[in-house]
KEGUVO-255038 format. One line per field, with one value per residue (C-alpha): residue number from 1; residue in three letters; chain; x, y, z. Coordinates in steps of 0.2 Angstrom, whole numbers, plus 5000, padded with zeros to 4 digits. Example, Ala and Ser with C-alpha at 12.3 -4.5 7.8 and 13.67 -1.06 7.14 Angstrom:
residues 2
pos: 1; 2
code: Ala; Ser
unit: A; A
xx: 5062; 5068
yy: 4978; 4995
zz: 5039; 5036
This chain:
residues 492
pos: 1; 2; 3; 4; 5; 6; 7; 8; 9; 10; 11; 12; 13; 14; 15; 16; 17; 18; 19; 20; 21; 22; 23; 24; 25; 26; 27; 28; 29; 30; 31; 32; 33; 34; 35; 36; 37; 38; 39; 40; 41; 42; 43; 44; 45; 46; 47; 48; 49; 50; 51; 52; 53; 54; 55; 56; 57; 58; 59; 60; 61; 62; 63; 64; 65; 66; 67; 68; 69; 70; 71; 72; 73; 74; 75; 76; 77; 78; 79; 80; 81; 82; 83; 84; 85; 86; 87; 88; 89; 90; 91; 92; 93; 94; 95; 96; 97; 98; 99; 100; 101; 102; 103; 104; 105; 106; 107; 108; 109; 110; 111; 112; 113; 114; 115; 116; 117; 118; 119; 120; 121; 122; 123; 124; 125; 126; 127; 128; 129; 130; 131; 132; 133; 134; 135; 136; 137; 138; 139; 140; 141; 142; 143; 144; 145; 146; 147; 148; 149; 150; 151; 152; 153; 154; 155; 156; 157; 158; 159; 160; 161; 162; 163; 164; 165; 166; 167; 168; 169; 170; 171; 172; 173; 174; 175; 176; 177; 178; 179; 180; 181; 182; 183; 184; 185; 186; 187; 188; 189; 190; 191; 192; 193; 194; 195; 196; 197; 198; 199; 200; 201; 202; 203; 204; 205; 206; 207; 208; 209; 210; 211; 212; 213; 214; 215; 216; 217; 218; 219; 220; 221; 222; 223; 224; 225; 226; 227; 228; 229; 230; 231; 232; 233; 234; 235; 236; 237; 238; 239; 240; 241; 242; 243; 244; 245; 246; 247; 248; 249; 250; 251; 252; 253; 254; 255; 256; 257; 258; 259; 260; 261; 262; 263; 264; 265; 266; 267; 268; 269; 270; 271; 272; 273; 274; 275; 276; 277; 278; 279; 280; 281; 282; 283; 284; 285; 286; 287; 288; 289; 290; 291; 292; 293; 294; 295; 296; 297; 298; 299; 300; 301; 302; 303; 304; 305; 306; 307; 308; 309; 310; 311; 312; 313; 314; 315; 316; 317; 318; 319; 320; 321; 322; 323; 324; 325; 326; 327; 328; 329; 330; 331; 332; 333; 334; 335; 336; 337; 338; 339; 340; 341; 342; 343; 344; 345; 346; 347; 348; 349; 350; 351; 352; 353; 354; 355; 356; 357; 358; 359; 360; 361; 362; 363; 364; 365; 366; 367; 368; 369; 370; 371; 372; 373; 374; 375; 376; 377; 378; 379; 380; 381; 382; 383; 384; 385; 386; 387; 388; 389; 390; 391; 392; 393; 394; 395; 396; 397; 398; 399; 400; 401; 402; 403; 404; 405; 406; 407; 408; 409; 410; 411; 412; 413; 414; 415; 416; 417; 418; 419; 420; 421; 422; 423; 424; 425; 426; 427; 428; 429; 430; 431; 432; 433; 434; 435; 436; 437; 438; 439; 440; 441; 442; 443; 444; 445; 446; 447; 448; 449; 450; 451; 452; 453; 454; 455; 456; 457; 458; 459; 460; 461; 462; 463; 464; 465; 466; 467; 468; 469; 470; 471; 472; 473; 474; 475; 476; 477; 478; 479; 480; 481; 482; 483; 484; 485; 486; 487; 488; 489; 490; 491; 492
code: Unk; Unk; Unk; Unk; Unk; Unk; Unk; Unk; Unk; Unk; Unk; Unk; Unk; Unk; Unk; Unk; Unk; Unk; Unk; Unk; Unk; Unk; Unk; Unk; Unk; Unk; Unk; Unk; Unk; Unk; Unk; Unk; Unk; Unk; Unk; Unk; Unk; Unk; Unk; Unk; Unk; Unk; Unk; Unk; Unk; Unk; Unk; Unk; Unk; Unk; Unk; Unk; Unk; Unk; Unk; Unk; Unk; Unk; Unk; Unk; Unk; Unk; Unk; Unk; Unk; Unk; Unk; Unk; Unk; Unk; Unk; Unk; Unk; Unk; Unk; Unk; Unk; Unk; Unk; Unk; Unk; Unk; Unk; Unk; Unk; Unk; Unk; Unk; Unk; Unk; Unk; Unk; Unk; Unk; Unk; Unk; Unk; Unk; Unk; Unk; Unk; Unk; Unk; Unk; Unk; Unk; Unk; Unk; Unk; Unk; Unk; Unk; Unk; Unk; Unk; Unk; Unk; Unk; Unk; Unk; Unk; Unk; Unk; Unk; Unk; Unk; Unk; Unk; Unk; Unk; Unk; Unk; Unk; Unk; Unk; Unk; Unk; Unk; Unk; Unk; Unk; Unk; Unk; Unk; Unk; Unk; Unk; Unk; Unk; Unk; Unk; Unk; Unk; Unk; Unk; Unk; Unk; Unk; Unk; Unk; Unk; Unk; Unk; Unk; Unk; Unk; Unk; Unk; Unk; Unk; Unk; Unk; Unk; Unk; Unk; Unk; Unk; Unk; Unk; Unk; Unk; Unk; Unk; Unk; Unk; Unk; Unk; Unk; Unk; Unk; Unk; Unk; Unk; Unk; Unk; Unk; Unk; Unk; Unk; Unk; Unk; Unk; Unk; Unk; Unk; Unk; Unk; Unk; Unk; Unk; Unk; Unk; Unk; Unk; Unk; Unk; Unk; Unk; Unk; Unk; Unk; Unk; Unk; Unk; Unk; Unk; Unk; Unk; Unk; Unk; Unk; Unk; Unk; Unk; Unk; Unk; Unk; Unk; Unk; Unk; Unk; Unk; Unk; Unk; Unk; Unk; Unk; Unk; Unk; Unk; Unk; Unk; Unk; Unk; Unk; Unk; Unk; Unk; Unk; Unk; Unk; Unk; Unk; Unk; Unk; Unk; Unk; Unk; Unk; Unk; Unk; Unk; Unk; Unk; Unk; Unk; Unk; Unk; Unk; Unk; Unk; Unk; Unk; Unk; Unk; Unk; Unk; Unk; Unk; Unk; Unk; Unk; Unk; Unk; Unk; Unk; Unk; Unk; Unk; Unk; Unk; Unk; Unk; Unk; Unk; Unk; Unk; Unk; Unk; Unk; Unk; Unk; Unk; Unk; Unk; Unk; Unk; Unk; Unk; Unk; Unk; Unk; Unk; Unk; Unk; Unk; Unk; Unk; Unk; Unk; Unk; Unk; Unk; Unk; Unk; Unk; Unk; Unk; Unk; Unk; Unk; Unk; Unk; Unk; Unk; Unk; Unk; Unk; Unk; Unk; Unk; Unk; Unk; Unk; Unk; Unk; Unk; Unk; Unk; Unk; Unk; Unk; Unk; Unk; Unk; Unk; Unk; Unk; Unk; Unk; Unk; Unk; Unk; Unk; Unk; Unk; Unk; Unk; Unk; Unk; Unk; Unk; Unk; Unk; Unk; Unk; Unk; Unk; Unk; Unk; Unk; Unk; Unk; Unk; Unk; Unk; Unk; Unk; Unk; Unk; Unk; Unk; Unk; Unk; Unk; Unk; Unk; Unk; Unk; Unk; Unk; Unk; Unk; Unk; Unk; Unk; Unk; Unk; Unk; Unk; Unk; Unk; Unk; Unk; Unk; Unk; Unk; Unk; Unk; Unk; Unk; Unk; Unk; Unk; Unk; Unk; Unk; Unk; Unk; Unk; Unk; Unk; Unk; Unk; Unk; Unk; Unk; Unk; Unk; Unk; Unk; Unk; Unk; Unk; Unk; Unk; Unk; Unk; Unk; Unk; Unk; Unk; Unk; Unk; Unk; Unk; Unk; Unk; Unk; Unk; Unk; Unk; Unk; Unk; Unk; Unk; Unk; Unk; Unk; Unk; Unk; Unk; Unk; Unk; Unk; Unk; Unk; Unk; Unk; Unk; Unk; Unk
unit: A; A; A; A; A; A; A; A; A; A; A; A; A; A; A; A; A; A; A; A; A; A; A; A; A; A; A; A; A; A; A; A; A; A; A; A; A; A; A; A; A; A; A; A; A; A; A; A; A; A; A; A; A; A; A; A; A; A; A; A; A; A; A; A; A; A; A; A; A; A; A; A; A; A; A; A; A; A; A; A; A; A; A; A; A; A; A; A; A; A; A; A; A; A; A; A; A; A; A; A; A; A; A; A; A; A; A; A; A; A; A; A; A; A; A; A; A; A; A; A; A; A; A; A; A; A; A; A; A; A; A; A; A; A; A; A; A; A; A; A; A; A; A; A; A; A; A; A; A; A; A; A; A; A; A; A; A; A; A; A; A; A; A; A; A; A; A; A; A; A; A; A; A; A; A; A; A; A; A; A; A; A; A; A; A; A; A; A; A; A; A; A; A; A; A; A; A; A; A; A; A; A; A; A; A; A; A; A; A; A; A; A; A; A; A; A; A; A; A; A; A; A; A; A; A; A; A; A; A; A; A; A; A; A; A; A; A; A; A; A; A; A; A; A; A; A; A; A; A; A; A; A; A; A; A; A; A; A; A; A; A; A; A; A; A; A; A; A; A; A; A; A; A; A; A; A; A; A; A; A; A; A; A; A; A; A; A; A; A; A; A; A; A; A; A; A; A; A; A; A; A; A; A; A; A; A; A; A; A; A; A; A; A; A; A; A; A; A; A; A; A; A; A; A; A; A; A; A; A; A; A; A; A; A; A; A; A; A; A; A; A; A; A; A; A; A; A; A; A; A; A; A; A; A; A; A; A; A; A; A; A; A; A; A; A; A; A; A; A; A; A; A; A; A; A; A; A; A; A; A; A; A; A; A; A; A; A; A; A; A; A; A; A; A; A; A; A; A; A; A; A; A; A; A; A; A; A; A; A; A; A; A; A; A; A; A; A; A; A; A; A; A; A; A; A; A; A; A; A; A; A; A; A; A; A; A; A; A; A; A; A; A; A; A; A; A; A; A; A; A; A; A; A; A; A; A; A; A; A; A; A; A; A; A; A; A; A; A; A; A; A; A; A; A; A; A; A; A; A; A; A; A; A; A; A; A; A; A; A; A; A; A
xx: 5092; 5093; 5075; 5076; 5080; 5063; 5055; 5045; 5040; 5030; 5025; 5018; 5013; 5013; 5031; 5046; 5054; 5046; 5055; 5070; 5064; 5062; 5080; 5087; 5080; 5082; 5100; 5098; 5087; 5074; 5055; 5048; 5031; 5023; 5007; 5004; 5000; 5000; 5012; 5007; 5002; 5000; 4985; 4980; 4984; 5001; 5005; 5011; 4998; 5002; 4999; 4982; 4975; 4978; 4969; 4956; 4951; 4937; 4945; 4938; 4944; 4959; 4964; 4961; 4970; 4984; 4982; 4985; 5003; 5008; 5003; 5008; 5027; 5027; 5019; 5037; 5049; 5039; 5038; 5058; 5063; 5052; 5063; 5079; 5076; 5069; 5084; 5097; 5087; 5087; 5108; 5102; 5096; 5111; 5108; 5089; 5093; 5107; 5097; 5082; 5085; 5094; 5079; 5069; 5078; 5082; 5064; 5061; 5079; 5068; 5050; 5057; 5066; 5051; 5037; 5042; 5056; 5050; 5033; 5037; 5048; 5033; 5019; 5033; 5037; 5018; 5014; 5026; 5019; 5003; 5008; 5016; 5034; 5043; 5060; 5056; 5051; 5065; 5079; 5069; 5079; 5096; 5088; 5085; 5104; 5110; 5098; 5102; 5120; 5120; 5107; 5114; 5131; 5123; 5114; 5130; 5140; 5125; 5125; 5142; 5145; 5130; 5126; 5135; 5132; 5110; 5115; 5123; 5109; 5094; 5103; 5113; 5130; 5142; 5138; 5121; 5130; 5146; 5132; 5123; 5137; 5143; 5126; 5123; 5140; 5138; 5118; 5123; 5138; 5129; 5115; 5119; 5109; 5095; 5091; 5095; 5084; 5069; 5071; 5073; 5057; 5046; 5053; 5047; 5033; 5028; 5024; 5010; 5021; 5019; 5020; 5040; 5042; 5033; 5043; 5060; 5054; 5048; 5063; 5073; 5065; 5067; 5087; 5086; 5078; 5089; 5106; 5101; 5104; 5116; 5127; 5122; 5122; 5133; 5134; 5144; 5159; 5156; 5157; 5142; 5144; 5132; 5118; 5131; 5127; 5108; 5116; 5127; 5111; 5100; 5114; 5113; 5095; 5097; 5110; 5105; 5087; 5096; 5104; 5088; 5080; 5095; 5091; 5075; 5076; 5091; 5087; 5073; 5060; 5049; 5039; 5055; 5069; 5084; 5099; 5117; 5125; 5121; 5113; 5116; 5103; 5093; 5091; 5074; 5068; 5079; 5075; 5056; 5056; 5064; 5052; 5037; 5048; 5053; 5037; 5030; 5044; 5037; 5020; 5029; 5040; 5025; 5015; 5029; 5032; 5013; 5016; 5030; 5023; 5006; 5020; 5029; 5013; 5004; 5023; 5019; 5003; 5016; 5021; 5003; 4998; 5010; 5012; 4992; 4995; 5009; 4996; 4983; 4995; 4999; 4985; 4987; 5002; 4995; 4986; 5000; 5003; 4983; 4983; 4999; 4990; 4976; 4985; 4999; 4991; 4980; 4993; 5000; 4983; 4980; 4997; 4997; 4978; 4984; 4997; 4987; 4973; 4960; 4955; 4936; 4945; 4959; 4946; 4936; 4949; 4955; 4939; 4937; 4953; 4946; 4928; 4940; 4953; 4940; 4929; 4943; 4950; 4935; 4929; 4947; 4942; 4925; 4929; 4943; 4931; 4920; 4929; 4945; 4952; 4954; 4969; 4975; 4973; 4988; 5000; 4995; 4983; 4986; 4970; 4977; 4983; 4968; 4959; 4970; 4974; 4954; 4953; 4962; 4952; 4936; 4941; 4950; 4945; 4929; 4939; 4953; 4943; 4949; 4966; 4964; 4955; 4969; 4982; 4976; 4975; 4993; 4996; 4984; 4995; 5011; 5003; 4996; 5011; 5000; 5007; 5003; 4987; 4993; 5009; 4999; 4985; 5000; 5007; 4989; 4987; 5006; 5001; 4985; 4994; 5005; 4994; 4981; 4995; 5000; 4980; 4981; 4995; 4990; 4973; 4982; 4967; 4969; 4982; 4969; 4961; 4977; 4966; 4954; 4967; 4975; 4955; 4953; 4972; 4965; 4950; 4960; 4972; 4957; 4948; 4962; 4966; 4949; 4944; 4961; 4951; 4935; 4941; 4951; 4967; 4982; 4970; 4967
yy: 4821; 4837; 4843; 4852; 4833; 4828; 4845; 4841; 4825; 4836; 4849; 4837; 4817; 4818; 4822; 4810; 4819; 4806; 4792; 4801; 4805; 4785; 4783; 4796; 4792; 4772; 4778; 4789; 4773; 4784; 4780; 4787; 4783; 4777; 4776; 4797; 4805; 4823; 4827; 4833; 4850; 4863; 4869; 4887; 4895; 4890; 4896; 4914; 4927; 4931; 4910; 4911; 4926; 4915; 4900; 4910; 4928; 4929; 4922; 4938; 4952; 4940; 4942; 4960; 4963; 4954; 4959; 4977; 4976; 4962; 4972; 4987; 4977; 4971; 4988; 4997; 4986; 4987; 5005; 5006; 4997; 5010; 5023; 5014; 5016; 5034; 5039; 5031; 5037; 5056; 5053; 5049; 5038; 5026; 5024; 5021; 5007; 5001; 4997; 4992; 4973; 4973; 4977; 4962; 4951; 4959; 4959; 4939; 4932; 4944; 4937; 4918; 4923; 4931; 4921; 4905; 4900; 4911; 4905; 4888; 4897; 4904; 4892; 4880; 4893; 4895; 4877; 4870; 4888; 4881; 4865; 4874; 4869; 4886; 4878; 4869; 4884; 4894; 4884; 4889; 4905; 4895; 4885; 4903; 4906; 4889; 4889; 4908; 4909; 4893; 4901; 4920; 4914; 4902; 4920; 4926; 4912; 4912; 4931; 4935; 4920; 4922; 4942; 4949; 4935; 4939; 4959; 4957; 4946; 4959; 4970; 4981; 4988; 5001; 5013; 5005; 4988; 4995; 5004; 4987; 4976; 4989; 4989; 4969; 4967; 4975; 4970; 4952; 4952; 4955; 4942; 4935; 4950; 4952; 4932; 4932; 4947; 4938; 4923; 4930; 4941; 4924; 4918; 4933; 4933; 4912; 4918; 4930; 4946; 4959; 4975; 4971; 4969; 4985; 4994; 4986; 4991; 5008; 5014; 5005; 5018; 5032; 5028; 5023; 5036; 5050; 5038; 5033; 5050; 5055; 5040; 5042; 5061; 5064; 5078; 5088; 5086; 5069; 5065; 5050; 5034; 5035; 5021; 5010; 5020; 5014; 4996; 5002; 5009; 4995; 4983; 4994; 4992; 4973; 4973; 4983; 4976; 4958; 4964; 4974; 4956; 4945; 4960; 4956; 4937; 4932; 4947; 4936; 4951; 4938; 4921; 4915; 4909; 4903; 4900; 4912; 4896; 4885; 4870; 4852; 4856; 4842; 4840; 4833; 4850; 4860; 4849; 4850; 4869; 4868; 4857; 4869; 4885; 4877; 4873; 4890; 4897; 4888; 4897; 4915; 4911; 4905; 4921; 4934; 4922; 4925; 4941; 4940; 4931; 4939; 4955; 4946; 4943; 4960; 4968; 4960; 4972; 4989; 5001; 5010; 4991; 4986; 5004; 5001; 4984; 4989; 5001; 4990; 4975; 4987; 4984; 4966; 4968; 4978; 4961; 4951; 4964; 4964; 4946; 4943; 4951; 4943; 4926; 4927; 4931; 4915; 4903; 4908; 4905; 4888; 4883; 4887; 4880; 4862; 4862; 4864; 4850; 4864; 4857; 4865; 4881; 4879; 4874; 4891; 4901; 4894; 4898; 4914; 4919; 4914; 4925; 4941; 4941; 4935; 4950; 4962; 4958; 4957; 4974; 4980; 4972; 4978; 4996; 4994; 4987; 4999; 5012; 5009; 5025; 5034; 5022; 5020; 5039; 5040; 5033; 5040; 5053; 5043; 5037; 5020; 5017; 5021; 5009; 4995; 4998; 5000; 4982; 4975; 4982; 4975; 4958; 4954; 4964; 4953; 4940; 4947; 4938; 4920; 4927; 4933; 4915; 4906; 4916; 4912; 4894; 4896; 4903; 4888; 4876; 4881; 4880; 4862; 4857; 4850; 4863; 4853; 4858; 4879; 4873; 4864; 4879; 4891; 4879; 4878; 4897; 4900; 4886; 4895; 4912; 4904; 4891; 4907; 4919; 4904; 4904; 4923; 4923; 4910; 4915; 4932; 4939; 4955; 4956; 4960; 4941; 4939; 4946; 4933; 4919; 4930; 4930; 4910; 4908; 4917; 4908; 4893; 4898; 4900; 4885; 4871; 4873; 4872; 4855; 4852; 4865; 4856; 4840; 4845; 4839; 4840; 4846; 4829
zz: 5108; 5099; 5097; 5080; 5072; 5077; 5070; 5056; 5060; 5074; 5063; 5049; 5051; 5030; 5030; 5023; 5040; 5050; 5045; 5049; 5066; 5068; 5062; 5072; 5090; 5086; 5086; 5103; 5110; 5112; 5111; 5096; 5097; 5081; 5085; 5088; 5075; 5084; 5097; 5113; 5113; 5127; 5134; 5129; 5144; 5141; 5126; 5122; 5118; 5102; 5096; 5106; 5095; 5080; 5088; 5096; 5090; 5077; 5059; 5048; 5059; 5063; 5045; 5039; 5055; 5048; 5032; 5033; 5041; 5026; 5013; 5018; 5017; 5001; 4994; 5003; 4995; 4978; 4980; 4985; 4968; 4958; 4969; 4964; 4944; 4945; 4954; 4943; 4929; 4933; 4931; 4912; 4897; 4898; 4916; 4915; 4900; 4911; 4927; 4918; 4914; 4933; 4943; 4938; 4943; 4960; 4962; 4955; 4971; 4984; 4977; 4981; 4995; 5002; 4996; 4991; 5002; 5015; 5013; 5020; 5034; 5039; 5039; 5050; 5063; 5064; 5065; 5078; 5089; 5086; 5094; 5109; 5103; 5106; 5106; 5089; 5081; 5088; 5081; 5065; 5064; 5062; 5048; 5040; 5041; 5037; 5019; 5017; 5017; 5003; 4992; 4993; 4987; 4974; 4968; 4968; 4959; 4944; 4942; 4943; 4930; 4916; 4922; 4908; 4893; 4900; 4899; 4881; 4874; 4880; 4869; 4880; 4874; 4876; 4892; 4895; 4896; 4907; 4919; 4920; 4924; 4937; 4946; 4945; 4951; 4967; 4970; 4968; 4977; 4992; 4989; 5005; 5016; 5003; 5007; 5025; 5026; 5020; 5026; 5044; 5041; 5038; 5054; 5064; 5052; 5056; 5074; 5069; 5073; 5056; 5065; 5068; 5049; 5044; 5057; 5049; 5030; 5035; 5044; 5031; 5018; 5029; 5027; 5010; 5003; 5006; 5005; 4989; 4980; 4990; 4983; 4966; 4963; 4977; 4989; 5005; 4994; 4990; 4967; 4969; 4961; 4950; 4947; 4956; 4971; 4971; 4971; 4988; 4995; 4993; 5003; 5017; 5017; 5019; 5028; 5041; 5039; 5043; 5059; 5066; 5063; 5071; 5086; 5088; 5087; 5097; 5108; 5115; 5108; 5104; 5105; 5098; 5110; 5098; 5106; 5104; 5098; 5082; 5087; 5077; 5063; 5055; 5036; 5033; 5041; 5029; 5012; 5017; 5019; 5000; 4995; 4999; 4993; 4978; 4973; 4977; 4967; 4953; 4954; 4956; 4941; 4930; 4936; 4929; 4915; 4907; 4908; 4899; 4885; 4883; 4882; 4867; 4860; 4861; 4855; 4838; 4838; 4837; 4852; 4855; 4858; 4870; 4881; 4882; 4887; 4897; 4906; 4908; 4917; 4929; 4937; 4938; 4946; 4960; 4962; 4969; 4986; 4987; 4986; 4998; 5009; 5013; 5009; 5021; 5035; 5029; 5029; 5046; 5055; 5044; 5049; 5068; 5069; 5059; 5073; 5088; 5079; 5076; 5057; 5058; 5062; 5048; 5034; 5039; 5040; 5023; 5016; 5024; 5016; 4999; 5000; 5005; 4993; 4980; 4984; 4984; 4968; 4961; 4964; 4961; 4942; 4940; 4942; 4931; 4918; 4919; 4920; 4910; 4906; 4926; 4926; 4908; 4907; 4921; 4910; 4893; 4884; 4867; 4861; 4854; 4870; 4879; 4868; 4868; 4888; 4890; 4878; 4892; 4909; 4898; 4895; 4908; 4923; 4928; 4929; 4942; 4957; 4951; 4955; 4970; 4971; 4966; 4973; 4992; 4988; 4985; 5003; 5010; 5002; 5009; 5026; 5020; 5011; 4997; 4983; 4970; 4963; 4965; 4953; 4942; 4940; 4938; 4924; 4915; 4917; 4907; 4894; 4891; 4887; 4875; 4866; 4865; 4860; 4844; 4840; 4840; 4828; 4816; 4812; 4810; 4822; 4832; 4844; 4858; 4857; 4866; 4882; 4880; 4884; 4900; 4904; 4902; 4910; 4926; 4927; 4925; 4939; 4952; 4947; 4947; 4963; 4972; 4973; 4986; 5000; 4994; 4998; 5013; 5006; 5019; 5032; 5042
């Protein structure tokens, strides 16, 4: 009997998968015990160092130790993107309007990819380790490939079908539309790498390993960076491209970022052992990966689209009100790596400690998580409070703008440790599979920024009262999804 059929029924006694598992080896007249609720699990000595650190080192320093390699990720590929648009905006206006409405949604395919259906990549790897199952968790890198490929040329498919329809109703026309088209074309067409890159990085992520995924990034910038110009201003003889030419760069980055991973993987580098050929892959596995990934999508989605409507909102106020608001966000997107940071490595450990029946230690390590990221983000929105203008002052010396971005760091800053709250109840979720509560708190926090925004409007008040609902929202977002760790909920 094939052992990834019976994955998730290992990796999860809550999971739908364990009926199939029944099913399946009724059919292979194999005994499927239905009485076990854990599978047998290897002794300690057994298991490869890098699992025993999660089940054994101290959880605090365990973390930060984590924490630092994670964020240190997502801060590269955010800081590569900002590389992307200064480049193609140095080629001109058009070419800065042109890439502008791409680069979001780049950023949004890589967020799910990474986060959300990534996430649940990584909190399985980490729970089948943490049962000692490394073949289970090895076949874990096919299931990448197999839900990759689907999903890049789905990405693909949509863009390449609604792109220019989206470009023309954002406004665009003329050269900023044809520069658009041009570099959407090309970074879509090669979805494929960007979601396999991902996806594969929260494979060697699930085992604990983040110093490998630093090392990909890193080097990948090292190439980028200079390959980047050179494609779009051109050089050694060579016209350039263009802002296309950022387009070919960032495929190379995947692509070569996908291979270094598919090295390290079926190289046998690693805890992970997958085989050189494709095994007979389950679907339970697959659709419950989705499940969690397609729920986490939900909450990254919501995340980007208050900001988008507290944007509309505070637009209605005049420019000087938006750039300060613009300013002052900024900040709260530096949040999310922050956040990520401490979260991921927090779901890996939950995850690998649920698979080896450690619940104590998953429920501390969950609420350990919680205190740090709280903290940080807290302190990150107290000195923001009280000291607004050392960071609006690096984006503007207008003094409406200082005001309204300084309005902002007042109302809202104190409140910046719900989302770090809220944000690493997310991760734990993933790693429980009970998302419900960090999608529904998501869901509150955007219904709060438009019902406020509506308030703001009809009583004609001051478009800075819109800061008073991203406040509540926050709060909200923390809050919501508390009582599940309170009560335990997916750790027994």
């Amino acid at each position: 009997m094939n052992a990834t059929v019976l994955l998730l029924r290992r990796t999860d006694a809550h999971s739908q998968a364990d009926k199939a598992c029944d099913e399946s080896r009724a059919r292979a007249n194999a005994n499927c015990p239905r009485n076990a609720t854990q599978p047998p699990r290897k002794p300690a000595a057994e298991l490869d160092a890098r699992t025993r650190m999660l089940l054994e080192h101290p959880i605090a320093p365990l973390i930060l130790r984590l924490a630092l390699p994670n964020a240190t990720v997502m801060l590269v590929q955010i800081l590569i993107g900002l590389l992307e648009v200064y480049f193609a905006s140095r080629t001109g206006v058009g070419a800065l309007a042109g890439v502008a409405p791409v680069f979001p949604l780049v950023s949004l395919v890589v967020a799910i990819a990474q986060g959300a259906i990534g996430g649940g990549f990584v909190t399985t790897v980490a729970r089948a380790l943490g049962t000692g199952r490394i073949g289970d968790a090895s076949a874990y890198a096919w299931y990448a490939i197999a839900i990759g490929v689907p999903l890049g040329l789905a990405t693909t498919a949509l863009m390449l079908t609604f792109g220019p329809s989206l470009y023309a109703a954002m406004g665009l026309s003329g050269d900023p539309l044809a520069i658009a088209l041009s570099y959407s074309f090309i970074i879509f067409a090669g979805a494929i790498p960007i979601w396999l890159f991902n996806l594969l990085m929260a494979v060697v992520r699930g085992t604990g390993n983040l110093l490998v995924p630093v090392i990909v990034v890193c080097s990948g910038a090292l190439i980028l960076i200079p390959l980047s110009p050179l494609l779009i201003f051109g050089g050694f003889g060579y016209g350039g491209l263009g802002a296309a030419g950022g387009a070919v760069a960032m495929l190379a980055y995947y692509a070569l970022g996908t291979l270094a991973y598919a090295i390290y993987l079926w190289g046998g580098f690693g805890a992970l052992k997958p085989s050189l050929r494709m095994p007979r892959l389950a679907l339970a596995p697959a659709l419950a990966i989705l499940r969690v990934g397609g729920m986490s999508a939900v909450v990254s989605a919501t995340t980007n689209l208050t900001l988008a409507i507290v944007t509309a909102y505070v637009a209605l106020g005049g420019v000087e009100a938006l750039a300060g608001y613009g300013a002052g966000s900024r900040l709260e997107f530096l949040l999310v790596p922050l956040a990520y940071g401490i979260g991921g490595p927090v779901g890996i450990v939950v995850s690998a400690n649920l698979g080896a029946g450690r619940i104590d230690r998953a429920v501390k390590t969950s609420w350990i998580g919680v205190a740090m990221a709280c903290a940080l983000t807290e302190t990150i929105g107290l000195a923001a409070a009280a000291f607004p203008q050392a960071w609006i002052g690096l984006f503007s010396e207008d003094p409406a703008v200082l005001q309204v971005g300084a309005e902002y760091l007042h109302r809202v800053g104190p409140f910046f440790g719900f989302f770090g709250l809220g944000y690493v109840l997310y991760c734990a979720g993933q790693a429980t599979r009970r998302m419900e509560a960090s999608v529904l708190a998501a869901l509150l926090r955007a219904a709060i920024a438009v019902l406020g925004g509506l308030a703001v409007v009809w009583l004609k008040a001051d478009v800075t009262w819109n800061f008073a609902a991203v406040a509540v929202g926050m709060v909200a977002f923390g809050l919501f999804a508390l009582p599940a760790l309170l009560r335990r909920s997916g750790y027994t």
